[in-house]
C-alpha positions as CSV (number, residue, x, y, z in Angstrom):
1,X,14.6,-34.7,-4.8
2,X,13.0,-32.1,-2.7
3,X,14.0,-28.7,-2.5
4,X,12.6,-25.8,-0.7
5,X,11.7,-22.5,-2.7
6,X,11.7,-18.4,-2.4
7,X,9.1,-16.4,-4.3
8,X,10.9,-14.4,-6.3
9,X,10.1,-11.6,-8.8
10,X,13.0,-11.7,-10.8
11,X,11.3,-12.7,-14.2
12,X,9.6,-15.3,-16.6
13,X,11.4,-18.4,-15.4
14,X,9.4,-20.3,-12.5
15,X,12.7,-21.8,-11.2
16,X,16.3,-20.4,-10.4
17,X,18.7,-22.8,-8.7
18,X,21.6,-20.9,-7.7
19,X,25.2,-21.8,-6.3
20,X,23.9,-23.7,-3.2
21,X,22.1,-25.8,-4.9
22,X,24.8,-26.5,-7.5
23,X,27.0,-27.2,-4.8
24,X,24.7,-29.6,-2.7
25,X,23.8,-31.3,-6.4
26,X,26.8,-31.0,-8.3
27,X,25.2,-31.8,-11.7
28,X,26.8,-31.9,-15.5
29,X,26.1,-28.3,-16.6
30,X,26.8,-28.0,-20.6
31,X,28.0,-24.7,-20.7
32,X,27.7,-24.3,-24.6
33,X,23.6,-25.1,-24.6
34,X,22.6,-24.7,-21.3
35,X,21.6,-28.3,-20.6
36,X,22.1,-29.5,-17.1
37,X,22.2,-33.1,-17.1
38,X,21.2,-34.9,-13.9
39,X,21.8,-38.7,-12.8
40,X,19.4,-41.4,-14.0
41,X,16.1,-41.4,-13.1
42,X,16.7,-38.4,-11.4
43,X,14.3,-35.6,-11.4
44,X,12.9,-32.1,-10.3
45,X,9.7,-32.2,-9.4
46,X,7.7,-28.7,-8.9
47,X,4.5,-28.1,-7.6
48,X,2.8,-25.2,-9.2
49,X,1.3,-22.8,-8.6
50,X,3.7,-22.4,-5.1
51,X,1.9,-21.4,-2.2
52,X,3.3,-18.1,-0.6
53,X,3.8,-17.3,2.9
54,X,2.5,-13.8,3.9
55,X,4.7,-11.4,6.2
56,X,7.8,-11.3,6.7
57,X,10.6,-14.0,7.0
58,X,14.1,-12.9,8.5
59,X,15.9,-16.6,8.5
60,X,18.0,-15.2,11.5
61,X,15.5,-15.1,13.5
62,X,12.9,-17.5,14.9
63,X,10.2,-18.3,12.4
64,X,7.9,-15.0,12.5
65,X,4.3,-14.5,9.8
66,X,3.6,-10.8,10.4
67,X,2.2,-7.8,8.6
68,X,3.9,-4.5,7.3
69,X,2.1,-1.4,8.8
70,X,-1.2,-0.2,6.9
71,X,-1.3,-0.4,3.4
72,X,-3.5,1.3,1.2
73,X,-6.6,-0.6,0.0
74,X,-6.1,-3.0,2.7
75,X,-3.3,-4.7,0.5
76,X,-1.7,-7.5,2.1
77,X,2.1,-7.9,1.4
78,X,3.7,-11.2,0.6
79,X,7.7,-10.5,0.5
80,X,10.2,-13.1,0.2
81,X,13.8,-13.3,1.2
82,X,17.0,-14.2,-0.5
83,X,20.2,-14.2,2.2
84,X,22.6,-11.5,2.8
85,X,26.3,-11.6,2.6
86,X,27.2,-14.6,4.8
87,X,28.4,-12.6,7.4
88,X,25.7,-10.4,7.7
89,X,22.6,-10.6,9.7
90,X,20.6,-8.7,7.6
91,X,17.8,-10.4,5.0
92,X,17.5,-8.9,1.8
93,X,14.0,-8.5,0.1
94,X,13.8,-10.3,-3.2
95,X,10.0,-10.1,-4.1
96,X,7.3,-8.3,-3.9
97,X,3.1,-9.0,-4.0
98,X,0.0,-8.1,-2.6
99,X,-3.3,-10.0,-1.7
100,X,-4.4,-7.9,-4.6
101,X,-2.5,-8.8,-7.0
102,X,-3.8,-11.8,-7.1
103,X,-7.2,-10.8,-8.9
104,X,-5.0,-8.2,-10.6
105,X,-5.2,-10.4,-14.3
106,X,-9.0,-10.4,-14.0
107,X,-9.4,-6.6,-12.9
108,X,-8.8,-4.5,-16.3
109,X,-10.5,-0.7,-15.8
110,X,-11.3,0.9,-19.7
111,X,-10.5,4.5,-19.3
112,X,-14.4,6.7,-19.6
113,X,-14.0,10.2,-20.9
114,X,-14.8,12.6,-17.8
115,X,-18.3,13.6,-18.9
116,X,-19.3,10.4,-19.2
117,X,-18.1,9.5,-15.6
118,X,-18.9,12.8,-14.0
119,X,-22.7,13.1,-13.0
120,X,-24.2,16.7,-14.7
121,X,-24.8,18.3,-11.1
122,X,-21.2,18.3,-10.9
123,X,-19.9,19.3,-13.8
124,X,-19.0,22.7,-12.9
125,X,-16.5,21.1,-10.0
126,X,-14.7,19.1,-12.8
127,X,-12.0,21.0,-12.2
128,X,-11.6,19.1,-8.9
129,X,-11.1,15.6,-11.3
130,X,-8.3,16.7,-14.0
131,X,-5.2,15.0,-13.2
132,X,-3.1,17.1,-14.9
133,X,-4.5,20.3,-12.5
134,X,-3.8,17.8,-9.5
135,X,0.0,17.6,-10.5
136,X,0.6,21.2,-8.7
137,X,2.9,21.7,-6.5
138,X,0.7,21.4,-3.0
139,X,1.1,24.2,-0.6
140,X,2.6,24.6,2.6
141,X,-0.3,24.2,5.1
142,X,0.5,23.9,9.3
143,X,0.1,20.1,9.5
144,X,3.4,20.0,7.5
145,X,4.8,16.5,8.0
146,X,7.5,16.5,10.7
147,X,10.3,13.5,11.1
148,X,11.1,13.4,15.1
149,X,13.9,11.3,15.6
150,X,14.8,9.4,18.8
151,X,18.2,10.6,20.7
152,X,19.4,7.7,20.2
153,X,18.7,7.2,16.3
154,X,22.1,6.2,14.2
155,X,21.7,7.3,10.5
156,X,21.6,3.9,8.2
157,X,22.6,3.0,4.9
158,X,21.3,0.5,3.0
159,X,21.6,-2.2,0.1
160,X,19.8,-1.4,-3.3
161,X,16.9,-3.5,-3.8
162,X,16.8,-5.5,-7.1
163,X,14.6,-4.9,-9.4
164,X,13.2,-6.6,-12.4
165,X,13.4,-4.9,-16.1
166,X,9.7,-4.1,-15.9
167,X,10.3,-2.7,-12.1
168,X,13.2,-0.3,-13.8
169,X,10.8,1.4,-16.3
170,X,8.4,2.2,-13.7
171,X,11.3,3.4,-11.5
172,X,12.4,5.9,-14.0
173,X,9.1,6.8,-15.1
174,X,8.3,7.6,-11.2
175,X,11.8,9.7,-10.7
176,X,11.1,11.7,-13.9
177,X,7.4,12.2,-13.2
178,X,8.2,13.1,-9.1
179,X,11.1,15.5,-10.3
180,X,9.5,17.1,-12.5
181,X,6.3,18.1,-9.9
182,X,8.8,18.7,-7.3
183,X,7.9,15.8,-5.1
184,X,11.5,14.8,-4.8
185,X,14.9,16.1,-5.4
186,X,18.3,14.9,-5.5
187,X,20.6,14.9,-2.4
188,X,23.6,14.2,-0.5
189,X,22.9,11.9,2.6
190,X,24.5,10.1,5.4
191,X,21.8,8.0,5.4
192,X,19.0,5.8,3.2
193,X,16.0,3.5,2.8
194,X,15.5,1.1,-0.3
195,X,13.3,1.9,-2.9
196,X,11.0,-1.0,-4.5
197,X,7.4,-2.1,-5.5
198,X,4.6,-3.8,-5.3
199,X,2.0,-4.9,-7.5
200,X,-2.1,-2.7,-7.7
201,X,-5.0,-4.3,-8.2
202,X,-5.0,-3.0,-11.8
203,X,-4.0,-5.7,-13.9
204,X,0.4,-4.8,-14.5
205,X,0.3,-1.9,-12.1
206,X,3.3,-1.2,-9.3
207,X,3.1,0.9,-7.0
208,X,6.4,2.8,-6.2
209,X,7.1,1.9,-2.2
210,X,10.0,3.3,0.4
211,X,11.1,0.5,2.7
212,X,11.5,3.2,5.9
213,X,11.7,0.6,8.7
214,X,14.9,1.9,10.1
215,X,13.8,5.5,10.1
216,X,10.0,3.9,11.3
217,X,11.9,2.8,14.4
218,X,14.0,5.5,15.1
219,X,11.3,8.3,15.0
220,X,9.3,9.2,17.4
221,X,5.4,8.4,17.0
222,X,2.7,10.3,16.9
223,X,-0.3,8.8,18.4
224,X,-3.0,10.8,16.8
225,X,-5.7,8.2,16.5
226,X,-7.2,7.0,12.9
227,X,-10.9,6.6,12.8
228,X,-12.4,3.2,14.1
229,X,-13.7,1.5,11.3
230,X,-16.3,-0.2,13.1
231,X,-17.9,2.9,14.6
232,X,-17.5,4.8,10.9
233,X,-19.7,1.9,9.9
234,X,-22.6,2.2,12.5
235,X,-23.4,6.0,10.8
236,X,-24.7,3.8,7.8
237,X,-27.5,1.5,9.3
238,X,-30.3,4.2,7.5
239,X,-28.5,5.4,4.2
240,X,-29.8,4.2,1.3
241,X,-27.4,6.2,-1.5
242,X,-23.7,7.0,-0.9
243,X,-21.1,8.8,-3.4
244,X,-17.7,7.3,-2.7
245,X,-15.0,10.3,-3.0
246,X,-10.9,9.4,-3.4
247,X,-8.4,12.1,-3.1
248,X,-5.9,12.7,-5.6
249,X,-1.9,12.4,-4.0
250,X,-3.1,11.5,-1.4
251,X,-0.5,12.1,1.5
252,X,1.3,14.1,-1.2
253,X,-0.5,17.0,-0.2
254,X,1.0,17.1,2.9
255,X,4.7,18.8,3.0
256,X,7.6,17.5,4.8
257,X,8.7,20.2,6.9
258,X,11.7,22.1,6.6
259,X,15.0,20.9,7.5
260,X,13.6,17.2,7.4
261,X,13.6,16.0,4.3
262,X,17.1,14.3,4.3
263,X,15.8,12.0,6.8
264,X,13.2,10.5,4.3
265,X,16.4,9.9,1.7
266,X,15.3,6.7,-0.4
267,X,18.2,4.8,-3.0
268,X,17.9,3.4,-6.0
269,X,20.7,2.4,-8.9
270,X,20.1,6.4,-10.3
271,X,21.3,7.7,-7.0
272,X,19.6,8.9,-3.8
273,X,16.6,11.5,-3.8
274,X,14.3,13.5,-0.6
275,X,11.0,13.8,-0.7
276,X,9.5,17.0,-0.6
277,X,5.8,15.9,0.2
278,X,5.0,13.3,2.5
279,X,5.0,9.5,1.1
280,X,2.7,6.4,2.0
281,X,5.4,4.6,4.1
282,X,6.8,7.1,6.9
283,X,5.6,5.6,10.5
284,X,3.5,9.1,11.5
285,X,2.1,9.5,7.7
286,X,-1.7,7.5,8.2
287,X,-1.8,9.9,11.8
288,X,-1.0,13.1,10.5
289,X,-3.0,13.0,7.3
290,X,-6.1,11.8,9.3
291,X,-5.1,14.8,11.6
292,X,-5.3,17.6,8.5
293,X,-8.4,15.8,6.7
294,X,-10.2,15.6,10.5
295,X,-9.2,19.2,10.9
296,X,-10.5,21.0,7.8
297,X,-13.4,19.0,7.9
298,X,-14.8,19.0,11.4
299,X,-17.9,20.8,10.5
300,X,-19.4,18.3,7.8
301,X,-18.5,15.3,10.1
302,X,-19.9,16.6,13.3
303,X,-23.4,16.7,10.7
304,X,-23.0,13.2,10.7
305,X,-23.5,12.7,7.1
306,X,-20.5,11.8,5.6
307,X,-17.4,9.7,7.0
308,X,-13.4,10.1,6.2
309,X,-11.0,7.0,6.7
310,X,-7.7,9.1,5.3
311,X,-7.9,9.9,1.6
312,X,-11.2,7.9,1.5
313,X,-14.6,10.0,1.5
314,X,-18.0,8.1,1.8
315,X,-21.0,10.5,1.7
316,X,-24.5,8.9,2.1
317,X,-28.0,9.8,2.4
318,X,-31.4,8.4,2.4
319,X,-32.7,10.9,-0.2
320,X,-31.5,11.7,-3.3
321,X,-31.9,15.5,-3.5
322,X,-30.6,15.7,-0.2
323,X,-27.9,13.7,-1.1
324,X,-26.7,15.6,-4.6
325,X,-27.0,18.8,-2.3
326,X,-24.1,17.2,0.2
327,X,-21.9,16.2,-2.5
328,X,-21.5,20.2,-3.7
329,X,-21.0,21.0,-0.6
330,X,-17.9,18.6,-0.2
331,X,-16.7,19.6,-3.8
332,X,-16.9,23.4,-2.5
333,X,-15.0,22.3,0.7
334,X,-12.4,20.7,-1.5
335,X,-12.4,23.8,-3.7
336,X,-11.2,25.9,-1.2
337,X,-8.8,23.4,0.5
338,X,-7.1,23.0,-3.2
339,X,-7.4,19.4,-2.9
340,X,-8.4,17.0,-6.2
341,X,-10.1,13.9,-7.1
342,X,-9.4,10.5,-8.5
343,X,-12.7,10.1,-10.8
344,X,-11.8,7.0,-11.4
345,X,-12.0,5.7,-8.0
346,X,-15.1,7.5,-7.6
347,X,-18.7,6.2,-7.4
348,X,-21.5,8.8,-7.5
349,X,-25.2,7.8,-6.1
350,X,-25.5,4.4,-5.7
351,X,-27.0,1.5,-4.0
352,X,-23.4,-0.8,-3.2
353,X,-20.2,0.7,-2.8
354,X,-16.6,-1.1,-1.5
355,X,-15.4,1.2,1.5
356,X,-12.8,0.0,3.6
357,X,-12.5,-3.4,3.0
358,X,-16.3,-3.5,3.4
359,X,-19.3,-4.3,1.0
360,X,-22.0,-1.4,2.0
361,X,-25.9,-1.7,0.7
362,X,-29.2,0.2,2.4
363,X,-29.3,-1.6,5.9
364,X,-26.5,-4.5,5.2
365,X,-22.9,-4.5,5.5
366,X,-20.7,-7.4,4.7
367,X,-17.0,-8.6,4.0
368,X,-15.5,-8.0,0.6
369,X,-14.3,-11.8,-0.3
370,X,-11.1,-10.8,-2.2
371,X,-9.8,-8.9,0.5
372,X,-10.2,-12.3,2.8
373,X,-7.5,-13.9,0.5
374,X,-4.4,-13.0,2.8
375,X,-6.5,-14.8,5.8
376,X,-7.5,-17.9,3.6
377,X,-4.2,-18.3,2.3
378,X,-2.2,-17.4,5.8
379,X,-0.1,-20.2,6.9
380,X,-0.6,-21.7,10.4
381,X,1.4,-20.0,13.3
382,X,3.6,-21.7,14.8
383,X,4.9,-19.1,17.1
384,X,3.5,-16.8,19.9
385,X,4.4,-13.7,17.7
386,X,2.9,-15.2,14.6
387,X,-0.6,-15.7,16.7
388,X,-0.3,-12.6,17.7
389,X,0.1,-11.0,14.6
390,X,-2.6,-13.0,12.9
391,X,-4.9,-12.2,15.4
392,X,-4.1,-8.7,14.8
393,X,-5.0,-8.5,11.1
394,X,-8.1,-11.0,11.8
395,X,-9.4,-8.4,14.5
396,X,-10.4,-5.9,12.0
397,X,-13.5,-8.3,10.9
398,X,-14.3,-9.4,14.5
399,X,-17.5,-7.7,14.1
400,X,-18.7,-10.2,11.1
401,X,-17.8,-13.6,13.4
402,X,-20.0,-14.6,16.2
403,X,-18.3,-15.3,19.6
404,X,-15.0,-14.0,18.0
405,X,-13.5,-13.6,21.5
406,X,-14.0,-17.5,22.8
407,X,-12.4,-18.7,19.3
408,X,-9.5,-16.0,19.3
């Protein structure tokens, strides 16, 4: 007996066979103990662990392997399906994983005290790394995050996403925590996007997501172009030390604007909420966050001494004086800017640092092998779309693969 499978997230139990296959099977189900007795020498046979495909699968459709837009820390998101309502042409997401979650078992960070973490020279900025003074309200700045919608945009509603008991802890931890900063707010809306997560690199971590592809469509982009990564990495051929900086909130320092905050709604089984501040999945969110950080910082990049990719800050040097000197001047500029730091994420003065999907040493750069998991484990295309869109993910490390072009 073969049967084909779904990933799912919905708990312990590595199988779930549900009415279809009851009905196709029609086995001897002992209601009293749960035992469902088959026909002799009959069996299920399941081969484990189950390969995932990576993308997204609408079984209306032609057979399509694509990518979500960017995520942060290059994630890679693996989603399955379950079916909608038979009448219904929509799929409805049933699981969710990243590329990093798969290493997320072996990856456990122990919690440092600040001053153990924080280099001396600094410690009068460590203002700039308490979490607790990061939890203010941001203020209103002009790059305040506007949602343009097309003329011809209908407002949606939407299904709730599912989510497992662990999934509903974090979801009312994240609602009490983003209500009580002011992040989000309860409303009245004609219209929604489902709420769900995914999995961090931190071993049991989710990350609270927004699945805004309807609103994505229907608004009108910004093009503001994000940094190449390739030419951010040429500024590093002479460095020899580099302090790697992550911002605090990131994009929630950024405020929705005025009057369109209902357009961001997001559901969940407590009810619908608008953000206040601007969240990770809006389509214009990676353009006008680069805009504001690009903005306030013209002067330091122009120097040439430091680069910005978003919320990520890499600051390198080839002396160390010189290089301590730098980091208090970006600590001032983030002073004034009332913008925070994750120390956590932070690496201060040394020799290999992770930026961007890339390993970084004096006079070497390389690829970071876990982040190649979502192309090792990418199923063959077998459509033009699905070449297409692994050719798009595969582009960002053309640089590291000789005569890319003739094999693409």
């Amino acid at each position: 007996m073969k049967e084909t499978l779904l990933i799912s997230g919905l708990g312990p139990e590595r199988v779930i066979l549900g009415l279809p296959w009851l009905q196709d099977h029609n086995p001897d189900i002992d209601w009293v103990t749960g035992v469902v007795h088959f026909q002799p020498r009959r069996k299920i046979m399941i081969r484990w662990p189950m390969k995932p495909f990576i993308g997204i699968l609408d079984e209306t459709k032609e057979s399509d392997t694509g990518i979500l837009d960017k995520v942060e820390d290059d994630e890679v998101l693996i989603w399955s399906f379950i079916k909608g309502e038979e009448d219904s042409d929509e799929v409805q997401i049933n699981a969710k994983l990243s590329a990093s979650q798969v290493l997320a078992q072996a990856h456990e960070v122990k919690a440092k005290p600040l001053e153990e973490l924080l280099p001396s020279y600094l410690s009068d900025y460590s203002d700039r790394f308490k979490k607790k003074k990061a939890e203010r309200f941001p203020p209103s700045r002009p790059y305040d995050h506007a949602i343009n919608l097309k003329p011809d945009f209908k407002p949606r509603d939407c299904k709730i996403y599912s989510l497992s008991p662990k999934e509903r802890i974090e979801q009312d931890k994240f609602l009490d925590e983003n209500l009580r900063k002011g992040y989000i707010r309860p409303l009245k809306s004609p219209m929604a996007s489902p709420f769900f997560f995914v999995a961090k690199k931190e071993a049991g971590a989710l990350r609270p997501c927004q699945d805004y592809r309807d609103l994505n469509n229907g608004t009108i982009k910004n093009r503001y172009p994000l940094p190449l990564v390739t030419d951010l990495m040429d500024k590093l051929k002479t460095a020899k030390v580099f302090t790697k900086l992550d911002l605090q909130n990131g994009y929630n320092n950024i405020w929705i604007k005025d009057g369109d905050q209902w357009k961001a709604v997001f559901k969940t089984p407590q009810g619908l909420f608008e953000p206040t501040v601007m969240f990770f999945s809006l389509t214009n969110s990676p353009a006008m966050f680069q805009a504001f950080i690009n903005d306030i910082l013209k002067d330091f990049i122009d120097e040439g001494w430091w680069v910005v990719y978003m919320d990520d800050i890499l600051i390198f040097s080839d002396e160390i004086n010189i290089h301590r000197l730098r980091t208090r001047h970006v600590l001032e500029w983030l002073w004034e800017n009332d913008l925070y730091l994750k120390l956590e994420k932070c690496e201060f003065e040394v020799t290999k640092t992770l930026f961007l999907g890339m390993v970084i040493t004096p006079g070497h750069i390389s690829m970071d092998e876990t982040k190649l998991a979502g192309i090792k484990d990418w199923e063959a295309p077998k459509t033009i779309k699905g070449v297409r869109s692994f050719l798009g993910f595969a582009n960002f490390y053309r640089k590291f693969i000789g005569k890319y072009a003739e094999l693409a």
